[in-house]
C-alpha positions as CSV (number, residue, x, y, z in Angstrom):
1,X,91.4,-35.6,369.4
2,X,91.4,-33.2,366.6
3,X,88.6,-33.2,363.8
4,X,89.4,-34.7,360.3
5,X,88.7,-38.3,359.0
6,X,90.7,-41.6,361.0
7,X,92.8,-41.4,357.9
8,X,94.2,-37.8,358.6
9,X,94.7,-38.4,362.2
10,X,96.7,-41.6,361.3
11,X,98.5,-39.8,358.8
12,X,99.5,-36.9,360.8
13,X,100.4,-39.1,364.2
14,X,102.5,-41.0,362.1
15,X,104.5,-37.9,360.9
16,X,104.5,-37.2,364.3
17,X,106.7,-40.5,365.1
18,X,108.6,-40.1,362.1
19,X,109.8,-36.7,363.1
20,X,110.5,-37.8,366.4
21,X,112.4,-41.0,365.3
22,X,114.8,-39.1,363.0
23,X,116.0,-36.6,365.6
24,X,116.4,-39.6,367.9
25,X,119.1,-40.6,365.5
26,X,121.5,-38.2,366.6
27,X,120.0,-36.7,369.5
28,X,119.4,-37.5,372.9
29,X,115.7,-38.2,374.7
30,X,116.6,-35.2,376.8
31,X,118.0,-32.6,374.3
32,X,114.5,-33.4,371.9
33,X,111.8,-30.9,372.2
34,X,108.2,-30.5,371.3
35,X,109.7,-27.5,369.0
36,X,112.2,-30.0,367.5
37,X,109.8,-32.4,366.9
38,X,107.5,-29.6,365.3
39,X,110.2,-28.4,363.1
40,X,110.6,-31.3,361.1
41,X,106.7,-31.9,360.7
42,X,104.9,-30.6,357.4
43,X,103.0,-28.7,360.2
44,X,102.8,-26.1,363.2
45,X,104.0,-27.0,366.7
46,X,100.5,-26.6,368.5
47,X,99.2,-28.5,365.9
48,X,101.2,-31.7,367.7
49,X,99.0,-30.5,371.4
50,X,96.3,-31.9,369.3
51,X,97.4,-35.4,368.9
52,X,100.1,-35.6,372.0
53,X,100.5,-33.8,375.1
54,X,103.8,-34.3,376.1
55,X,107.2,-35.2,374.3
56,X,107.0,-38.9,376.4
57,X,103.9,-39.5,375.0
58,X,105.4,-39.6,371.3
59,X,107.9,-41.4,372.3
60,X,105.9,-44.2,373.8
61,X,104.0,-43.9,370.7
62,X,107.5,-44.2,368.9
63,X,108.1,-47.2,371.1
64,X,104.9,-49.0,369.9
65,X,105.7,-48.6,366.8
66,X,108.8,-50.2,367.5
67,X,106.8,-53.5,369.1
68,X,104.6,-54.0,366.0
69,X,106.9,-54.2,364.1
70,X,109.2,-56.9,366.0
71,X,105.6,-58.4,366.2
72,X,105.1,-58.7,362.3
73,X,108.5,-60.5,362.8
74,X,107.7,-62.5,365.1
75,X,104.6,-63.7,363.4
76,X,106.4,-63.9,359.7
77,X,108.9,-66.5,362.1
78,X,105.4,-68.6,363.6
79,X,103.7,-68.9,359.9
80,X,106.6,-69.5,358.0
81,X,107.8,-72.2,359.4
82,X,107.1,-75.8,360.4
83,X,109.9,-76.8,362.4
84,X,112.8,-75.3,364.1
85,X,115.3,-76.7,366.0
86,X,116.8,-74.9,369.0
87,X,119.7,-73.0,367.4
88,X,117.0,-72.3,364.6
89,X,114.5,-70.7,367.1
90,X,117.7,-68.7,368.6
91,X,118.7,-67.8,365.1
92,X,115.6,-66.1,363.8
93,X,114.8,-64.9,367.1
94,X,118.1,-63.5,367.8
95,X,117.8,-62.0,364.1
96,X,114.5,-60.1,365.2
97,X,116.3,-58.4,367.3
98,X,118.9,-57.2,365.9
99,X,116.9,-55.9,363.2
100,X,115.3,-54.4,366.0
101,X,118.0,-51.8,367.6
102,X,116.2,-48.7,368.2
103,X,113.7,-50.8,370.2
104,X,116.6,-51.8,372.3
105,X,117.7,-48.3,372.4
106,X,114.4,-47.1,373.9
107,X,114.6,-50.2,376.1
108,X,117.7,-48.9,377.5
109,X,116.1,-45.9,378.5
110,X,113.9,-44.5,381.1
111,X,110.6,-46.2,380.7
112,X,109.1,-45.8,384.3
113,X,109.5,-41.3,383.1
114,X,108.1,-42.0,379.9
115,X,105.0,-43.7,381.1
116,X,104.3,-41.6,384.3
117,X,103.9,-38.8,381.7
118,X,101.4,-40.7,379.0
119,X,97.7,-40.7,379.0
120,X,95.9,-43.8,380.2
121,X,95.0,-44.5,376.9
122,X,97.7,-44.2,375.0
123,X,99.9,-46.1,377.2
124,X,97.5,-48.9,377.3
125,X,98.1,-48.7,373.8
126,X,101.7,-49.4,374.6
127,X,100.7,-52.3,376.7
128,X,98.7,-53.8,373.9
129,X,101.7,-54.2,371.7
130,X,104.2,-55.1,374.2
131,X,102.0,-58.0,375.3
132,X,101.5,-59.0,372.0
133,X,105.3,-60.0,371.5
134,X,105.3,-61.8,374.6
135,X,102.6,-63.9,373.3
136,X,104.2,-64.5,370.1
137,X,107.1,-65.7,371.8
138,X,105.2,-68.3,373.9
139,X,103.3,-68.9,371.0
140,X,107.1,-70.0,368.9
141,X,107.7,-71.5,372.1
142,X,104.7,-73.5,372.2
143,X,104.9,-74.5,368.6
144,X,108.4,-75.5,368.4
145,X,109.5,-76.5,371.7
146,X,106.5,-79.0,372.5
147,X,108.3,-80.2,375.3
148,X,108.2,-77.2,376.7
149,X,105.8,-76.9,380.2
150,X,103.9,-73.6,380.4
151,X,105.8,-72.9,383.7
152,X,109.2,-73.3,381.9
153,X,107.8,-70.8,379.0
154,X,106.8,-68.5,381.3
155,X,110.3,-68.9,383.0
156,X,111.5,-68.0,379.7
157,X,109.4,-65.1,379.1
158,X,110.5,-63.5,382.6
159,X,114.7,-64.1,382.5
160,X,114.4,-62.9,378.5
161,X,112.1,-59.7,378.4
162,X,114.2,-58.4,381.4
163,X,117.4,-59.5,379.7
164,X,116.6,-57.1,376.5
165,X,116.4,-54.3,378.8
166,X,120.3,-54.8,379.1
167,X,121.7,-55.8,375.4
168,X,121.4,-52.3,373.9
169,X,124.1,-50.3,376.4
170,X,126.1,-53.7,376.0
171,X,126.6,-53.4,372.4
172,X,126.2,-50.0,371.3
173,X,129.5,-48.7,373.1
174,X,131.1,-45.1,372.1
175,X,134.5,-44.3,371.8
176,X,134.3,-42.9,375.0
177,X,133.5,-45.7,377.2
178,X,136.0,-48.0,375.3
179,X,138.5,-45.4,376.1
180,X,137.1,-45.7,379.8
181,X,136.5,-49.5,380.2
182,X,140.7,-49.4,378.7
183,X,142.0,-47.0,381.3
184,X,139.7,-49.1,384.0
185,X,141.3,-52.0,383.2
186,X,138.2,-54.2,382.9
187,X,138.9,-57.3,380.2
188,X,135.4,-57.0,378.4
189,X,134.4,-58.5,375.2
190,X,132.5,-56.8,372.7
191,X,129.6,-58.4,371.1
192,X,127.1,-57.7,368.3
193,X,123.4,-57.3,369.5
194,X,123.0,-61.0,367.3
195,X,126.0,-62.5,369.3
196,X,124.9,-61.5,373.0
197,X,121.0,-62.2,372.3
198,X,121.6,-65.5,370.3
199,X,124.2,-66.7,373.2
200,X,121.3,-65.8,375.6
201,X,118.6,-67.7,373.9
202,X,120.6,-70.7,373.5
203,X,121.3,-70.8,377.1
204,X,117.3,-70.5,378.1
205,X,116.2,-73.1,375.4
């Protein structure tokens, strides 16, 4: 790690992110580059080798990013409220997660690549904030389904953490593969990323 005060370091990883988040908007994982990435930072390319090795580790950083914030969600949904009922909880959670599509999008992508070429540290990092949504789920699970057993919230936790994997290639569809799934002939409805996740969460509570 690079010399300079916490506040620098944070400051510059963070443009780090950013840069790397807005050229995920319209390019692919594969096509972005370390010199991409550099081009749109306020500063030189081998300055980045000083916070992150390799492209995959800014995008796992991206990724974390991406959990804290469903987490300040998830909490605002815990504190906030009292009482929920079942279509409630799917509601709000469903509503997280749709505010959350890039998260889905890097779901949707290859994570086992991404984390083979991360530090230790920094995907441990990861892991911290990807835990910490699954324990403010059980958490809202806890608190507003009391009935709830812990083996039947840990059931939930393991059908709907792999399910999220899934929702982003099954709602953010091109022209192309509509085109494709027509010609095919495969009858498929389209849903919005609230629709498929809130139809989901009904079904497990």
């Amino acid at each position: 790690m690079p010399k300079g005060s916490p506040e620098r370091t944070a400051a510059r990883q963070e443009e780090i992110i950013s840069a790397c988040e807005k050229l995920y908007q319209t390019m692919s994982f594969k096509d972005i580059t370390l010199k991409e990435i550099g081009n749109e930072t306020s500063f030189s390319r081998p300055t980045i080798y000083n916070y992150y090795q390799t492209k995959e580790e800014i995008f796992l950083a991206l990724f974390e990013r991406e959990y804290i914030r469903w987490n300040e969600e998830l909490q605002s949904i815990l504190l906030d409220n009292e009482k929920l009922s079942k279509e409630q909880i799917a509601e709000k959670l469903a509503t997280s997660i749709a505010n959350r599509k890039q998260l889905l999008k890097l779901l949707a992508m290859n994570n086992y690549d991404m984390e083979a070429n991360s530090r230790p540290e920094l995907l441990t990092s990861f892991k911290i904030a990807y835990g910490e949504s699954m324990k403010n789920v059980c958490k809202i699970l806890t608190k507003f389904c009391p009935e709830k057993s812990v083996q039947e919230i840990q059931d939930f936790i393991y059908v709907f953490f792999p399910f999220m994997f899934g929702i982003y290639p099954y709602t953010a569809v091109t022209d192309k593969q509509r085109e494709a799934m027509k010609q095919a002939d495969v009858d498929y409805v389209y849903q919005s990323v609230f629709e498929i996740t809130n139809n989901c969460l009904l079904k497990l509570l």
